[in-house]
C-alpha positions as CSV (number, residue, x, y, z in Angstrom):
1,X,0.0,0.0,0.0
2,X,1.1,3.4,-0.7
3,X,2.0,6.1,2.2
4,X,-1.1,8.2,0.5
5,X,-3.6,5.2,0.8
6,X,-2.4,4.7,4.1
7,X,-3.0,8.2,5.2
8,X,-6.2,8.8,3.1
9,X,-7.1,5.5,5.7
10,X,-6.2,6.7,8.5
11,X,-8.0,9.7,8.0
12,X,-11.4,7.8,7.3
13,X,-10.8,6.0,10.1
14,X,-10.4,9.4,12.7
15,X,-13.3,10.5,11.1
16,X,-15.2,7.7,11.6
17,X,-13.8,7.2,15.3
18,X,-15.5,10.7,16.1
19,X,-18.5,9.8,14.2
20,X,-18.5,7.0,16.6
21,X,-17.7,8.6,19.8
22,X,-20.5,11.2,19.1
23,X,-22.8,8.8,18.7
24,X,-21.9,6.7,22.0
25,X,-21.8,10.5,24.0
26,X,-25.2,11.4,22.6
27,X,-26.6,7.5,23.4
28,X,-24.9,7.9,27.0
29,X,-26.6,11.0,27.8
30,X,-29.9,10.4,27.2
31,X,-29.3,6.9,29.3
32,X,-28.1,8.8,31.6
33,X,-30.9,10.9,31.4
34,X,-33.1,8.0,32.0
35,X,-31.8,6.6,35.1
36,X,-33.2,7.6,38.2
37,X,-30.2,9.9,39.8
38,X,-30.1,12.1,42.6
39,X,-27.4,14.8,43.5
40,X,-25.0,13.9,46.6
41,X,-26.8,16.7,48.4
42,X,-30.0,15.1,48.1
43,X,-28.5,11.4,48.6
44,X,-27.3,13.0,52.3
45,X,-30.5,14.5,53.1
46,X,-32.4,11.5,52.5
47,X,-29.5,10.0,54.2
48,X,-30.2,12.4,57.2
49,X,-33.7,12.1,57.2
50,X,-33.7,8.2,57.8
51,X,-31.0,8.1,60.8
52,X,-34.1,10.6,62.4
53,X,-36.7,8.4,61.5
54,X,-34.8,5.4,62.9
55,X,-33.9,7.0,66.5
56,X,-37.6,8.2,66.6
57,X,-38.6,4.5,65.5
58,X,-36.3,3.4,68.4
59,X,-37.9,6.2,70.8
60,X,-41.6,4.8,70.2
61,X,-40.6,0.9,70.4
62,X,-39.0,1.9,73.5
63,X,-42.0,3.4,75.2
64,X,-44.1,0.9,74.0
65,X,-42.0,-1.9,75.3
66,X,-42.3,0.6,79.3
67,X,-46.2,1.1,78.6
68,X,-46.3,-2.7,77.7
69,X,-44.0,-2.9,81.2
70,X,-46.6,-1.2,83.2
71,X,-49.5,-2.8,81.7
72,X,-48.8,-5.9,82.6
73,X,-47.5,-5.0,86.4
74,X,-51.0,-3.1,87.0
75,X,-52.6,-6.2,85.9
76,X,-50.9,-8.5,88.7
C-alpha cells in the first residue's frame, strides 16, 4: 500500500472514530438521562432524614415496650 492510501485511511478511520464517539456520548446521555439519579446533596439529606426516623422509631418501640412494662404490672 502506498503512504497516501495509508494516510487517506487513517483519515477515514479518525473520522469515523469521532462519528463514533458522538454517537456513544449522545446515546450515553440520554441513558443517563433516564436513570433515576439524585445529586449527593440530596443522597445526604435523604440519608439524614432516615438516621431521624430510625432514632424516633427506636424512641416509640421503646416506650411501648415501658407502657407494655406497666401494663402488665397493674394487671398482677
Amino acid at each position: 500500500m502506498s503512504s497516501d492510501k495509508l494516510e487517506q485511511l487513517l483519515k477515514e478511520l479518525r473520522e469515523q472514530g469521532a462519528v463514533i464517539t458522538d454517537d456513544l456520548r449522545d446515546a450515553l446521555t440520554v441513558a443517563m438521562g433516564r436513570l433515576p439519579l439524585v445529586s449527593q446533596r440530596e443522597f445526604d439529606t435523604q440519608v439524614a432524614i432516615l438516621k431521624r426516623t430510625r432514632e424516633k422509631v427506636a424512641a416509640l418501640e421503646a416506650r411501648i415496650a415501658e407502657l407494655e412494662q406497666a401494663l402488665s404490672h397493674n394487671r398482677d
